[in-house]
HTML snippet that shows the backbone in 3Dmol.js (N, CA, C, O; Angstrom):
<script src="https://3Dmol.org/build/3Dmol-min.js"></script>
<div id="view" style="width:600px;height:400px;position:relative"></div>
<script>
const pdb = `
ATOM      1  N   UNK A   1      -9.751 -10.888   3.734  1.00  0.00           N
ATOM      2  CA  UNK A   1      -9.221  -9.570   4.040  1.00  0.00           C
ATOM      3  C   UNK A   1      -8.728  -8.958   2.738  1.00  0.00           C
ATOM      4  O   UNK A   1      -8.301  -9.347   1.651  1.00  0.00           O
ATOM      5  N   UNK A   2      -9.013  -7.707   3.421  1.00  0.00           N
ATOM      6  CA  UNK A   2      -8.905  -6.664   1.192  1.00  0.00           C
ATOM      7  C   UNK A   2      -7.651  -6.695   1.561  1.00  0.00           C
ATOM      8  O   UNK A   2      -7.166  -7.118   2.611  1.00  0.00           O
ATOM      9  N   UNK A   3      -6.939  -6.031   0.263  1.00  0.00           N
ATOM     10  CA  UNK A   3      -5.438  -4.975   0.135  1.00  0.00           C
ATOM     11  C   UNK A   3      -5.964  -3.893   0.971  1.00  0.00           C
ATOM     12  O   UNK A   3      -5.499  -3.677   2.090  1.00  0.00           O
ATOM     13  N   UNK A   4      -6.993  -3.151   0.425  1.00  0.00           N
ATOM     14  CA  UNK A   4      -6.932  -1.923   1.315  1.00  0.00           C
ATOM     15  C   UNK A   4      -7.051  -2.294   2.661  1.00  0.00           C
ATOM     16  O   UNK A   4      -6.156  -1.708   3.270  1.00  0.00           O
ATOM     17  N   UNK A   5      -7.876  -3.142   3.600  1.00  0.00           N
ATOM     18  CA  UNK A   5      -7.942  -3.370   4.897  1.00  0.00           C
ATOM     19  C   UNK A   5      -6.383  -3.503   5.612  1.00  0.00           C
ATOM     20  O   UNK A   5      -5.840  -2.979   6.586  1.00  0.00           O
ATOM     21  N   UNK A   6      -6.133  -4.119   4.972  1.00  0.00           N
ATOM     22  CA  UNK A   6      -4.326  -4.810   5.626  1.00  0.00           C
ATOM     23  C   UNK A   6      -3.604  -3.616   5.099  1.00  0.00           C
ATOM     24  O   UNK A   6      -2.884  -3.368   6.066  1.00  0.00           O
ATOM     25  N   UNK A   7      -3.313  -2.687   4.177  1.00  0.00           N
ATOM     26  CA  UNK A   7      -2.921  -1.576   3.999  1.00  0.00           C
ATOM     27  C   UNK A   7      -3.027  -0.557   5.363  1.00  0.00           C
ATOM     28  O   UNK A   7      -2.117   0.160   5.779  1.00  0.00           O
ATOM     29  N   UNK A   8      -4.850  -0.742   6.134  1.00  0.00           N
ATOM     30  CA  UNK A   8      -5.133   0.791   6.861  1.00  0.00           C
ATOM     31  C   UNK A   8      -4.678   0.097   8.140  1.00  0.00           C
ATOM     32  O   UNK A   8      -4.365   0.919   9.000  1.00  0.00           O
ATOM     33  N   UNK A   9      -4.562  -1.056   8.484  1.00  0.00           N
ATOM     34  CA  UNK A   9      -4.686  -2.012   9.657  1.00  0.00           C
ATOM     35  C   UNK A   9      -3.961  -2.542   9.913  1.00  0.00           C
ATOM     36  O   UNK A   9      -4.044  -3.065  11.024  1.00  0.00           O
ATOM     37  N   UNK A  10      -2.634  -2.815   9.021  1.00  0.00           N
ATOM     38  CA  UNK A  10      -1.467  -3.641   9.780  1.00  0.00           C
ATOM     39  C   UNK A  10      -0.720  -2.646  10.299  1.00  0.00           C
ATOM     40  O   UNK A  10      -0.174  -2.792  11.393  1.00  0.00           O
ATOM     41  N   UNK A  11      -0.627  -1.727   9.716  1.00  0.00           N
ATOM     42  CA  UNK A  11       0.603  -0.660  10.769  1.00  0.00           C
ATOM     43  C   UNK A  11       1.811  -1.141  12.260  1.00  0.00           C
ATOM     44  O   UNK A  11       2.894  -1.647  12.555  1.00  0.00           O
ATOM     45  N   UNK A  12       0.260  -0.341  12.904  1.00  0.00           N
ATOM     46  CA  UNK A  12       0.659  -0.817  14.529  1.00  0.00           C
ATOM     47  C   UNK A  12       0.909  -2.516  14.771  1.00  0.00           C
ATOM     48  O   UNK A  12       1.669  -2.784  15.701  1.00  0.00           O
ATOM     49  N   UNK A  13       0.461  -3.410  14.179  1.00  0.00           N
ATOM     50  CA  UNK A  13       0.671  -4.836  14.170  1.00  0.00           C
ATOM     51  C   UNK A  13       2.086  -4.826  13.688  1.00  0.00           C
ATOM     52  O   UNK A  13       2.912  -4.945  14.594  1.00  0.00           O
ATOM     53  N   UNK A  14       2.534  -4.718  12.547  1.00  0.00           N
ATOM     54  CA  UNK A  14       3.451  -4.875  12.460  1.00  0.00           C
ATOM     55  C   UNK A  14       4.749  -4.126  13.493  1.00  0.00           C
ATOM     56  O   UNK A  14       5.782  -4.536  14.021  1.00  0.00           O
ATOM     57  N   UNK A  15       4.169  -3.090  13.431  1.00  0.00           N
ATOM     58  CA  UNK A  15       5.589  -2.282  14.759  1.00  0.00           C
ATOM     59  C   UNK A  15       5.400  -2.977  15.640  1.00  0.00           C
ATOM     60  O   UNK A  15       6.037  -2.276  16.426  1.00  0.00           O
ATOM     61  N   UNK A  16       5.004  -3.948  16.367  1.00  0.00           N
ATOM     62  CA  UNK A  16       4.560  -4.376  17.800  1.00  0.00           C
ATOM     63  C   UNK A  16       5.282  -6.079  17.433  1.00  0.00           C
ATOM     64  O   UNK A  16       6.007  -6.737  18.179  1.00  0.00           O
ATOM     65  N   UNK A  17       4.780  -6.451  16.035  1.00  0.00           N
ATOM     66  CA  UNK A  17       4.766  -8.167  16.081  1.00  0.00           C
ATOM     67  C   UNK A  17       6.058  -8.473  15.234  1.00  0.00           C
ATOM     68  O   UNK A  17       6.910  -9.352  15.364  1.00  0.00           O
ATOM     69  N   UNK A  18       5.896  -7.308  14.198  1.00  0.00           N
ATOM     70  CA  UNK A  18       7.371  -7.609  13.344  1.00  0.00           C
ATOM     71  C   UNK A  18       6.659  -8.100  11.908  1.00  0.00           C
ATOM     72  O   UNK A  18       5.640  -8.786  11.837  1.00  0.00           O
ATOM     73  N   UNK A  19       7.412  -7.604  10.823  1.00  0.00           N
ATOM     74  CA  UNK A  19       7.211  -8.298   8.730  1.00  0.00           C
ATOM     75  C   UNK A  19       7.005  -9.787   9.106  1.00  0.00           C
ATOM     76  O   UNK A  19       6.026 -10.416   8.706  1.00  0.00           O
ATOM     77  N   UNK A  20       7.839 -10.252   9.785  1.00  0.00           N
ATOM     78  CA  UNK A  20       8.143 -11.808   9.799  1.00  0.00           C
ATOM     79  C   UNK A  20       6.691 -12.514  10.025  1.00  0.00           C
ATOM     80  O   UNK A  20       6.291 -13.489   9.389  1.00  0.00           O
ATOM     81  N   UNK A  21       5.962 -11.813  11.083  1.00  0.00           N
ATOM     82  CA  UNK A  21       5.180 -12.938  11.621  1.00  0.00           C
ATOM     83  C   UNK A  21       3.871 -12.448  10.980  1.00  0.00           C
ATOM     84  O   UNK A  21       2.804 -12.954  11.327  1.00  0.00           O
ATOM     85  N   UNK A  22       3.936 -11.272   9.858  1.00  0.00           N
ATOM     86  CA  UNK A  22       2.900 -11.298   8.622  1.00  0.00           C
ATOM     87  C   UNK A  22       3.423 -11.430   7.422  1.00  0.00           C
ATOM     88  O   UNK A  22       2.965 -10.664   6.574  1.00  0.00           O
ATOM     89  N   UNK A  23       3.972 -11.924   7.198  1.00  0.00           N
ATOM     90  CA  UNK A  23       5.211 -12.597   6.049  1.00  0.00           C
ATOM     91  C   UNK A  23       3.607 -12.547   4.599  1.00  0.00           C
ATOM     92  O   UNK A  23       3.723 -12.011   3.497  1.00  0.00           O
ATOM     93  N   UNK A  24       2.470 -13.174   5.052  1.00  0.00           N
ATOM     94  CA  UNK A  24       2.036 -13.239   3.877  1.00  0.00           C
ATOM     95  C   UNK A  24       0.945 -12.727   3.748  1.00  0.00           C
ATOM     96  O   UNK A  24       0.129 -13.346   3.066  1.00  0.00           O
ATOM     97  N   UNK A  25       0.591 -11.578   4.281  1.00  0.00           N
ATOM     98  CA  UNK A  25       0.204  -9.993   4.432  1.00  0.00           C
ATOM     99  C   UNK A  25       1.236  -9.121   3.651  1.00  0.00           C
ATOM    100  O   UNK A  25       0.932  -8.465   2.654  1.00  0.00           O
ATOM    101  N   UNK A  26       2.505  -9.177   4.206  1.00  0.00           N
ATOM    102  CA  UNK A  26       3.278  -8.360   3.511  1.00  0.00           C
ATOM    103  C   UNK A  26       3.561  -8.705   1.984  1.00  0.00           C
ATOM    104  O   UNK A  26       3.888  -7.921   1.093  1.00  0.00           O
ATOM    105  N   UNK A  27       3.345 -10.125   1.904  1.00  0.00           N
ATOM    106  CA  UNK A  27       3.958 -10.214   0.413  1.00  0.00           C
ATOM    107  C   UNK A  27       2.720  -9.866  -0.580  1.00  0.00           C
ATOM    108  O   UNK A  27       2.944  -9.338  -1.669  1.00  0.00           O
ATOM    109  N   UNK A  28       1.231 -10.231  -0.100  1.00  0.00           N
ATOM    110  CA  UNK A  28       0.588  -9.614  -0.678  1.00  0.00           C
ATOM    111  C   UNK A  28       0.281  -8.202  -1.295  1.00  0.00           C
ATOM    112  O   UNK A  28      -0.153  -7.958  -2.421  1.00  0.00           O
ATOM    113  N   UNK A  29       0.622  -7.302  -0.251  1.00  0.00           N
ATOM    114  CA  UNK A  29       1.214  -5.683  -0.285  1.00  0.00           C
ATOM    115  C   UNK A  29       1.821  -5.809  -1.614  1.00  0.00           C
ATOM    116  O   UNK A  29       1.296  -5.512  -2.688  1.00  0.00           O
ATOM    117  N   UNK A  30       3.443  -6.471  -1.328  1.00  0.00           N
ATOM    118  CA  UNK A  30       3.816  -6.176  -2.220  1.00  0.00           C
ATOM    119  C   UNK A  30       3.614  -6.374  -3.677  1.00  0.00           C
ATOM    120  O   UNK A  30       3.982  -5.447  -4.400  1.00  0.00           O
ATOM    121  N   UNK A  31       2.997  -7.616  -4.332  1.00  0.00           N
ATOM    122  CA  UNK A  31       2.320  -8.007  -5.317  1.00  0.00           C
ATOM    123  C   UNK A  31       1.751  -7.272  -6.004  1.00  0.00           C
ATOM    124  O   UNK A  31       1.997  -7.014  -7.182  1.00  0.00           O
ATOM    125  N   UNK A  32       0.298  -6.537  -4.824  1.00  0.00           N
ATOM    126  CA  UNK A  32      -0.481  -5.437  -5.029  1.00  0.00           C
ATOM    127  C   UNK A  32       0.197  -4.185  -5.708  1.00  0.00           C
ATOM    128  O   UNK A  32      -0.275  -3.657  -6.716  1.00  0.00           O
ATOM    129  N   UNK A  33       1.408  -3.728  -5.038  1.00  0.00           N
ATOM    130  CA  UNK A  33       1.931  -1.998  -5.569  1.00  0.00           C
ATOM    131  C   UNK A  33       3.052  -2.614  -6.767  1.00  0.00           C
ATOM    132  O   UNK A  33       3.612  -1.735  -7.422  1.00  0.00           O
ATOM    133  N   UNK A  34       3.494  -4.375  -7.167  1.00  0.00           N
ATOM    134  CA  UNK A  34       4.496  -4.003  -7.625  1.00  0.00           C
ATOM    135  C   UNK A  34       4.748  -3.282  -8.796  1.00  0.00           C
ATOM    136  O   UNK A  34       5.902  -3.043  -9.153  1.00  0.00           O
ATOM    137  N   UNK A  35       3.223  -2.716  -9.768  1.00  0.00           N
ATOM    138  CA  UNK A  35       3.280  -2.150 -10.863  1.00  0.00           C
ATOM    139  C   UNK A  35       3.589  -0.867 -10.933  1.00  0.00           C
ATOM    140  O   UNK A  35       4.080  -0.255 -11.882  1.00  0.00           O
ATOM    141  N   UNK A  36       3.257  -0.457  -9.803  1.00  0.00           N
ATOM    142  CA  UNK A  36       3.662   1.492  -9.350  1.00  0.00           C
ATOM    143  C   UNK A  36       4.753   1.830  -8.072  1.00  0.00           C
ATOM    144  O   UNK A  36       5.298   2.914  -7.866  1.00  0.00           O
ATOM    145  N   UNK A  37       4.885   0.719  -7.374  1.00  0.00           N
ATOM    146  CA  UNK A  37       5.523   1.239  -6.354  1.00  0.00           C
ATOM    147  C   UNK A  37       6.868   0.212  -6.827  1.00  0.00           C
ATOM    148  O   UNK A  37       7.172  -0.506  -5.875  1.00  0.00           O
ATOM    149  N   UNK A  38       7.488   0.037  -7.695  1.00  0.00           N
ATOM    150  CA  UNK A  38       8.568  -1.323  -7.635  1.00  0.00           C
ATOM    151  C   UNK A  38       9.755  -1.324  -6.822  1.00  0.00           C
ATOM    152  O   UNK A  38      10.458  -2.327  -6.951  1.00  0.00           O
ATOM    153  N   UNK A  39      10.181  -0.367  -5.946  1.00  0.00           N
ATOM    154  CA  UNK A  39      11.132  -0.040  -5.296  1.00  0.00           C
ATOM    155  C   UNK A  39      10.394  -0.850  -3.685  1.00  0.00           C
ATOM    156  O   UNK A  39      10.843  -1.786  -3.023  1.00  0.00           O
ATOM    157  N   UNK A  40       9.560  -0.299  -3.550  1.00  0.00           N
ATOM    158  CA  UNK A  40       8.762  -0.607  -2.256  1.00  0.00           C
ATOM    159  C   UNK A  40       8.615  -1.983  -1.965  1.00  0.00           C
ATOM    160  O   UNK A  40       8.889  -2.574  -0.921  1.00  0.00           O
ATOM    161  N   UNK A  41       8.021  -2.534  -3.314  1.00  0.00           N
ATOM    162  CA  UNK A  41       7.551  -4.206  -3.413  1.00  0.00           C
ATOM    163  C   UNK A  41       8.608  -5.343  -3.389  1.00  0.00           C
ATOM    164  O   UNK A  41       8.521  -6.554  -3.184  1.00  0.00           O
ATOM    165  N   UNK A  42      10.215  -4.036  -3.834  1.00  0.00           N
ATOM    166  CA  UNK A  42      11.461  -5.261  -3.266  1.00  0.00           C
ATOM    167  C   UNK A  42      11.743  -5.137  -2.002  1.00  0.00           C
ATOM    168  O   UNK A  42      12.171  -6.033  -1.275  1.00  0.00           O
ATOM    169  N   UNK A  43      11.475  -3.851  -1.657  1.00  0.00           N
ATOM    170  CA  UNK A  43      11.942  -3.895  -0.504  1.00  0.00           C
ATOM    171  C   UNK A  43      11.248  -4.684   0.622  1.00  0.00           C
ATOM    172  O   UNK A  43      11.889  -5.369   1.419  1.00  0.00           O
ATOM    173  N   UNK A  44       9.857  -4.550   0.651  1.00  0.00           N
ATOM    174  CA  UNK A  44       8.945  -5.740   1.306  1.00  0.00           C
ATOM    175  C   UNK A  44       9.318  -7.065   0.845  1.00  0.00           C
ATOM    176  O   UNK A  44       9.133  -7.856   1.770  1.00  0.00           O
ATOM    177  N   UNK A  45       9.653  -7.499   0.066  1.00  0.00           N
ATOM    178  CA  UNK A  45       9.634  -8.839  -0.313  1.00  0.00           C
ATOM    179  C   UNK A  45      11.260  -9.063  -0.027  1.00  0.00           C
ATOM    180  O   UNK A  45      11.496 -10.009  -0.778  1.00  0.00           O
ATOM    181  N   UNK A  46      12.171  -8.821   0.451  1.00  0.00           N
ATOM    182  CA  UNK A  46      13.642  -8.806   0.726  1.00  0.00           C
ATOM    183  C   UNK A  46      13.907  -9.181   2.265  1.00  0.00           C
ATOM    184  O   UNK A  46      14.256  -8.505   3.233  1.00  0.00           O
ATOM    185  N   UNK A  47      13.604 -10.519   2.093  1.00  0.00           N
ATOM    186  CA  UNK A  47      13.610 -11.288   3.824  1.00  0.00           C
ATOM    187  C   UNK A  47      14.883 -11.298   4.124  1.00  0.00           C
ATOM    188  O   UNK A  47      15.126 -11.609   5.291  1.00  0.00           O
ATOM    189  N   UNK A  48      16.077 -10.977   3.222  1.00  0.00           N
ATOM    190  CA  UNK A  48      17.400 -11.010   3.449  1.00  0.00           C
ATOM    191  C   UNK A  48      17.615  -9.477   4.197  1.00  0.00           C
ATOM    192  O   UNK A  48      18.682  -9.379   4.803  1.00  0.00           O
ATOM    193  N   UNK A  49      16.796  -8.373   4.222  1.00  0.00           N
ATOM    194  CA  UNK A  49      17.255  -6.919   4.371  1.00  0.00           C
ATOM    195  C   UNK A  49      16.828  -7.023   6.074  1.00  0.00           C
ATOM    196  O   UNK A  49      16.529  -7.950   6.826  1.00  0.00           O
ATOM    197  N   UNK A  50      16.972  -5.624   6.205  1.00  0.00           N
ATOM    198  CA  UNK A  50      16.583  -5.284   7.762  1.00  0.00           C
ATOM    199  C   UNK A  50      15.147  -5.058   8.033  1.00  0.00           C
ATOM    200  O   UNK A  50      14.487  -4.532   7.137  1.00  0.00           O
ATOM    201  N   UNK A  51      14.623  -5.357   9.049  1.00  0.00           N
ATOM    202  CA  UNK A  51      13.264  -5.109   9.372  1.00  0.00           C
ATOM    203  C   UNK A  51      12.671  -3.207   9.407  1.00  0.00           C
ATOM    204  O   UNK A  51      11.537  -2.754   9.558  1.00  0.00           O
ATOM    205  N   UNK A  52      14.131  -2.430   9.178  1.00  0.00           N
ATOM    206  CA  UNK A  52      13.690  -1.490   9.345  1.00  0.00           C
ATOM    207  C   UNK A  52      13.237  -1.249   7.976  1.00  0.00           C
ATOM    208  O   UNK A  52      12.114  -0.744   7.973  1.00  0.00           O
ATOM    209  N   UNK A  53      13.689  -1.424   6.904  1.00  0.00           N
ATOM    210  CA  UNK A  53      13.957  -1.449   5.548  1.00  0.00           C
ATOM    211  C   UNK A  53      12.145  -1.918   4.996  1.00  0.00           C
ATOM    212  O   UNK A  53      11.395  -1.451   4.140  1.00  0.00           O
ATOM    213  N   UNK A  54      12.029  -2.931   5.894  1.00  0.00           N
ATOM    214  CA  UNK A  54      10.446  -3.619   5.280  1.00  0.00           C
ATOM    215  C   UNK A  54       9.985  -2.284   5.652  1.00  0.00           C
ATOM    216  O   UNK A  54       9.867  -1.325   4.889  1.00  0.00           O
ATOM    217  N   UNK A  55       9.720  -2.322   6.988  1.00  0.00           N
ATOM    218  CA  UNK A  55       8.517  -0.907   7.952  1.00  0.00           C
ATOM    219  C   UNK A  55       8.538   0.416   6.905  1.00  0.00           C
ATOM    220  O   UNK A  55       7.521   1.061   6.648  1.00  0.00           O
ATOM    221  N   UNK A  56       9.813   0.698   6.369  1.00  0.00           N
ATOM    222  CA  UNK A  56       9.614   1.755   5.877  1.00  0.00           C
ATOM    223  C   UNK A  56       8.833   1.477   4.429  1.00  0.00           C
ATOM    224  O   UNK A  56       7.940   2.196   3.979  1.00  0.00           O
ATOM    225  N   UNK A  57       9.435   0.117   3.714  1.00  0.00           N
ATOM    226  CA  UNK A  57       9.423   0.118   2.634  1.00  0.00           C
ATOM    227  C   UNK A  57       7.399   0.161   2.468  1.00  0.00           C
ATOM    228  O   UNK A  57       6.728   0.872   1.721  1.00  0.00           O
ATOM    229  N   UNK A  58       6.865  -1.037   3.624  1.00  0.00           N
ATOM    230  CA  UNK A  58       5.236  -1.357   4.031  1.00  0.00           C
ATOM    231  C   UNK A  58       4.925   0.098   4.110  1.00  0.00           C
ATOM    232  O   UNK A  58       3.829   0.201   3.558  1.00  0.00           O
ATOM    233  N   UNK A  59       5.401   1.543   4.594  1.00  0.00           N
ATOM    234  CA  UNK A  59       4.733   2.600   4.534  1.00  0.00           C
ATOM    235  C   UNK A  59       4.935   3.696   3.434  1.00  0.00           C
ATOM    236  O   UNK A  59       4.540   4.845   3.628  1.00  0.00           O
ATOM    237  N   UNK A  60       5.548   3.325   2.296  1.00  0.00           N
ATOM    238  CA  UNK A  60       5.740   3.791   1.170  1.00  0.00           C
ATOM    239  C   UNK A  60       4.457   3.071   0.169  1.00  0.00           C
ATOM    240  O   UNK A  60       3.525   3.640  -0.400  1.00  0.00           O
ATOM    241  N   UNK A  61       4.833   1.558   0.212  1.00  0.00           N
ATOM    242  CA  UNK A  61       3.433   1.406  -0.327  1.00  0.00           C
ATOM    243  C   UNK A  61       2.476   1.407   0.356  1.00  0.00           C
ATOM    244  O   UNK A  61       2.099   0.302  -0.032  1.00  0.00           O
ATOM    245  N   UNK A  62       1.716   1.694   1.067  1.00  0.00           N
ATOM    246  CA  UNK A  62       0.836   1.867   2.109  1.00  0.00           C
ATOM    247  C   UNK A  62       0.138   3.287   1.051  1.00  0.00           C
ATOM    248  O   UNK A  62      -0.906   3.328   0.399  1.00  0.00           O
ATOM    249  N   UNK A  63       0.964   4.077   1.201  1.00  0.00           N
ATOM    250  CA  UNK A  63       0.923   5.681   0.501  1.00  0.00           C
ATOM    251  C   UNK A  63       0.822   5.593  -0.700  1.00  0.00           C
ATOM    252  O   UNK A  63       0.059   6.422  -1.197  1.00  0.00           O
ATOM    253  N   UNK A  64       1.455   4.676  -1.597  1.00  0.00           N
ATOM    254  CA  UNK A  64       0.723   4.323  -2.945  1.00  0.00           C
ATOM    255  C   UNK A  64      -0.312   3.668  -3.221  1.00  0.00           C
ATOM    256  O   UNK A  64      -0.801   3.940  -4.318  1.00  0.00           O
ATOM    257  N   UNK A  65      -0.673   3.126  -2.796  1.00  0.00           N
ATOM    258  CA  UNK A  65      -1.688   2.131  -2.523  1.00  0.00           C
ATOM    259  C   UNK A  65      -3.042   2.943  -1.945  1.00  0.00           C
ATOM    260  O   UNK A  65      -4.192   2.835  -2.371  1.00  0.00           O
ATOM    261  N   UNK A  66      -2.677   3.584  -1.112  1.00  0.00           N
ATOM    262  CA  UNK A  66      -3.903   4.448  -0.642  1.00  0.00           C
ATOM    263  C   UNK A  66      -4.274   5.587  -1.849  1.00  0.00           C
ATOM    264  O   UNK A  66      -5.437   5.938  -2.047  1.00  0.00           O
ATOM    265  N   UNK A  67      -3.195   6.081  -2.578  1.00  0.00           N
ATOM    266  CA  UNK A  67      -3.381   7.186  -3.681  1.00  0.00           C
ATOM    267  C   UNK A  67      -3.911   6.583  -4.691  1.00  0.00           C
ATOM    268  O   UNK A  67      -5.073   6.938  -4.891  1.00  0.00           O
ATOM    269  N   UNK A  68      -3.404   5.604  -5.591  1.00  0.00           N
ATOM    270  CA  UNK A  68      -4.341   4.923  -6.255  1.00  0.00           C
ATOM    271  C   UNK A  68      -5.407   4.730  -5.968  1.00  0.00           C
ATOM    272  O   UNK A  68      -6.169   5.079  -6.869  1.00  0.00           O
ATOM    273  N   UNK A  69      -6.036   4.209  -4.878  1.00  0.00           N
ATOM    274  CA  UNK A  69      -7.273   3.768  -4.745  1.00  0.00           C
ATOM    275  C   UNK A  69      -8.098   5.526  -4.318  1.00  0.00           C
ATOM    276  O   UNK A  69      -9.284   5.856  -4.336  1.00  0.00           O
ATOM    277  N   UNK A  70      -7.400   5.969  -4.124  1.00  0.00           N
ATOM    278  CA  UNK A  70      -8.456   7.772  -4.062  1.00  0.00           C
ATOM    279  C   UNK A  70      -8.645   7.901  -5.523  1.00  0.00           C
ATOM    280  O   UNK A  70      -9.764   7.931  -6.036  1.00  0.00           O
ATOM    281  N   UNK A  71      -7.536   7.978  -6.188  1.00  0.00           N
ATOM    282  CA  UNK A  71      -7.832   8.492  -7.704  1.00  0.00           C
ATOM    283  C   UNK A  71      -8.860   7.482  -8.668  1.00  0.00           C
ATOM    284  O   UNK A  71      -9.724   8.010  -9.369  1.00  0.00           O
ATOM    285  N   UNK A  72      -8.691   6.046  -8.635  1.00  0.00           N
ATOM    286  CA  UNK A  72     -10.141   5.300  -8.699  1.00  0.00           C
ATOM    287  C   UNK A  72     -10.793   5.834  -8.463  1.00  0.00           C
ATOM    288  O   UNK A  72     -11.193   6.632  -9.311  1.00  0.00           O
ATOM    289  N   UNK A  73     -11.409   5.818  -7.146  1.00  0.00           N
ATOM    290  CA  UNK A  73     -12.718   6.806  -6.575  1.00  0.00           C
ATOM    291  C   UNK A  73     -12.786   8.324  -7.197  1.00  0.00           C
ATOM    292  O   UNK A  73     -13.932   8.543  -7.590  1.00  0.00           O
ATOM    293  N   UNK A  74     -12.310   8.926  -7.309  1.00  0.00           N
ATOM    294  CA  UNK A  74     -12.032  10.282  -8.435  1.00  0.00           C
ATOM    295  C   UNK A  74     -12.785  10.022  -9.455  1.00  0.00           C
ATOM    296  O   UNK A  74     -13.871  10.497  -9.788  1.00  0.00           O
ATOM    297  N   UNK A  75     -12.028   9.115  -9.992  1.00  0.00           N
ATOM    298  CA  UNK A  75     -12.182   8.673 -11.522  1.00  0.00           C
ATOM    299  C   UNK A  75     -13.574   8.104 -11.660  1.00  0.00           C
ATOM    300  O   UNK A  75     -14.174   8.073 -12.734  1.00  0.00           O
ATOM    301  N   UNK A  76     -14.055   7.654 -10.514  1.00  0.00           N
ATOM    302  CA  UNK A  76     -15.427   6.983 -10.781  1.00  0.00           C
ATOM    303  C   UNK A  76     -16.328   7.626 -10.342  1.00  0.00           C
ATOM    304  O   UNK A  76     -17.359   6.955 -10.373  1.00  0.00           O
ATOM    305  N   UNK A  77     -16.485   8.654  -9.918  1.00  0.00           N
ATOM    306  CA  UNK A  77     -17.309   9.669  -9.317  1.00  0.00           C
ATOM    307  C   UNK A  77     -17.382  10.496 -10.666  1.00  0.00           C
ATOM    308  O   UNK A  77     -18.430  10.753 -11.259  1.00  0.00           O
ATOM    309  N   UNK A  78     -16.101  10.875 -11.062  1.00  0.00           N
ATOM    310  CA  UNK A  78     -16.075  11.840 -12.162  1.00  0.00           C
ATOM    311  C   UNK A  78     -16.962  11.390 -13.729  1.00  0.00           C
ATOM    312  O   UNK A  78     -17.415  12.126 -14.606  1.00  0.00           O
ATOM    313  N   UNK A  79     -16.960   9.672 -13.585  1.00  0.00           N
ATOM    314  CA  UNK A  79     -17.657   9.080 -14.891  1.00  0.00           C
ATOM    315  C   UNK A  79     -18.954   9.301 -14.073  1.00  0.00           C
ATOM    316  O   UNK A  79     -19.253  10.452 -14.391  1.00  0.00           O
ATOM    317  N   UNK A  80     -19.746   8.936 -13.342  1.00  0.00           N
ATOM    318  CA  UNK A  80     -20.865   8.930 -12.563  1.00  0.00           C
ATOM    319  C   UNK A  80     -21.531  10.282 -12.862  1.00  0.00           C
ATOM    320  O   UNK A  80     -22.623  10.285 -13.430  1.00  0.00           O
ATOM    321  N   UNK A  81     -20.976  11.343 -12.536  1.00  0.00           N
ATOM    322  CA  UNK A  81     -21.735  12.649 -12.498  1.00  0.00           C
ATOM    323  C   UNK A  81     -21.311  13.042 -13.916  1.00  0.00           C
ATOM    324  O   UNK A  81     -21.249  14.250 -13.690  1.00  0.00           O
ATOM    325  N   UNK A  82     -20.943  12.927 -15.316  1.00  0.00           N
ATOM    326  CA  UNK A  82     -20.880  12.834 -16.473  1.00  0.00           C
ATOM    327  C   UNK A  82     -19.761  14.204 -16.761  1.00  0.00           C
ATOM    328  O   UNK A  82     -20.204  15.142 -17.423  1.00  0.00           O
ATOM    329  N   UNK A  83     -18.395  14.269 -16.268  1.00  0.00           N
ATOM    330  CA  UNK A  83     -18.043  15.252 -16.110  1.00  0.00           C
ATOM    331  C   UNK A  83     -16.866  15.285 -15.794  1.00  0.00           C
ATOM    332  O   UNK A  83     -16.671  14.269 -15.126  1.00  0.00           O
ATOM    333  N   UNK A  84     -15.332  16.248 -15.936  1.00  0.00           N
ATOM    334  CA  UNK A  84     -14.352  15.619 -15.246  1.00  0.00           C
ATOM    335  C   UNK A  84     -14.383  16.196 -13.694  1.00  0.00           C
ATOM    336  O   UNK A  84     -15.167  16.866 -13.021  1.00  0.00           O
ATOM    337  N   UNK A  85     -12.968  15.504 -13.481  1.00  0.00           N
ATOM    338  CA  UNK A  85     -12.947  15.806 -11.845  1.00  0.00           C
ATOM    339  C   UNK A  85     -12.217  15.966 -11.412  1.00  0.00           C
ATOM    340  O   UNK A  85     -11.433  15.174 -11.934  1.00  0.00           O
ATOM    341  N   UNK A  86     -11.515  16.668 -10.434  1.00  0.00           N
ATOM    342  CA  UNK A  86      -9.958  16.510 -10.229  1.00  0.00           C
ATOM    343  C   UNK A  86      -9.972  16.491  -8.618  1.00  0.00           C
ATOM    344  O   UNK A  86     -10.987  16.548  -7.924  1.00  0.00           O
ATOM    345  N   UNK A  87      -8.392  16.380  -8.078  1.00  0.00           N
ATOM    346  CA  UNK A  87      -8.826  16.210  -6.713  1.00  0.00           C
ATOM    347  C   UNK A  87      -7.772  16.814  -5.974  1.00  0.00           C
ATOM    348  O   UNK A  87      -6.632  16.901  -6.432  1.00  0.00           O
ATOM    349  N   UNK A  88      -8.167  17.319  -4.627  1.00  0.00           N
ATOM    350  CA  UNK A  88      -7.125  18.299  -3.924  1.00  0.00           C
ATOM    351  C   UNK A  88      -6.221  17.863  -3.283  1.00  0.00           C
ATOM    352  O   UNK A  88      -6.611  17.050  -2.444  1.00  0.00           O
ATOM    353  N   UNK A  89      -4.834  18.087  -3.293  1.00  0.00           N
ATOM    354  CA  UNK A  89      -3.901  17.197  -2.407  1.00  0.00           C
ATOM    355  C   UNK A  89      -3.605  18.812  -1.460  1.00  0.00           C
ATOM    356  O   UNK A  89      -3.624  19.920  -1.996  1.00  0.00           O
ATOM    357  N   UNK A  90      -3.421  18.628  -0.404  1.00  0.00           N
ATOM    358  CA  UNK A  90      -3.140  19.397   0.988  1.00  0.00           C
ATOM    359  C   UNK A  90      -1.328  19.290   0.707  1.00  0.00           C
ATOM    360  O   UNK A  90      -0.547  19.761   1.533  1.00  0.00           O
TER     361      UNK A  90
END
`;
const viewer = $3Dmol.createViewer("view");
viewer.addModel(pdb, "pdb");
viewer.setStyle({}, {cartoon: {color: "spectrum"}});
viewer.zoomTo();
viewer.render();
</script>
């Protein structure tokens, strides 16, 4: 299983099952964002905090994690067609 899969797919699992009982799903998450998201990646990795604290912290990097990997794809589209590129945020 990717980062991105467990990023688009644990969501609802976790609201239903709880951080705990993907303990190493989540710590992977956090590993993954801890270079851009470092606030997020303690907060996931902080088995001492509240479960609300993970949920939020899992959908902060969730949102970094998903932006990085658009701007990759940006970035590699933009080398591909020999040209720059930029991209629209709503």
């Amino acid at each position: 299983m990717s980062i991105q899969i467990t990023a688009e797919d644990l969501g609802p699992t976790l609201a239903e099952e709880g951080t705990a009982a993907h303990r190493q799903e989540v710590e992977r998450l956090a590993d993954a964002v801890r270079g851009f998201a470092p606030g997020a990646a303690a907060a996931l990795s902080d088995w001492a905090g509240t479960e609300i604290s993970r949920l939020r912290a899992w959908a902060v990097a969730r949102a970094a994690l998903l932006e990085r990997i658009a701007d990759a794809q940006a970035e590699a589209q933009a080398v591909a067609a020999g040209r720059g590129a930029f991209r629209l945020i709503a």
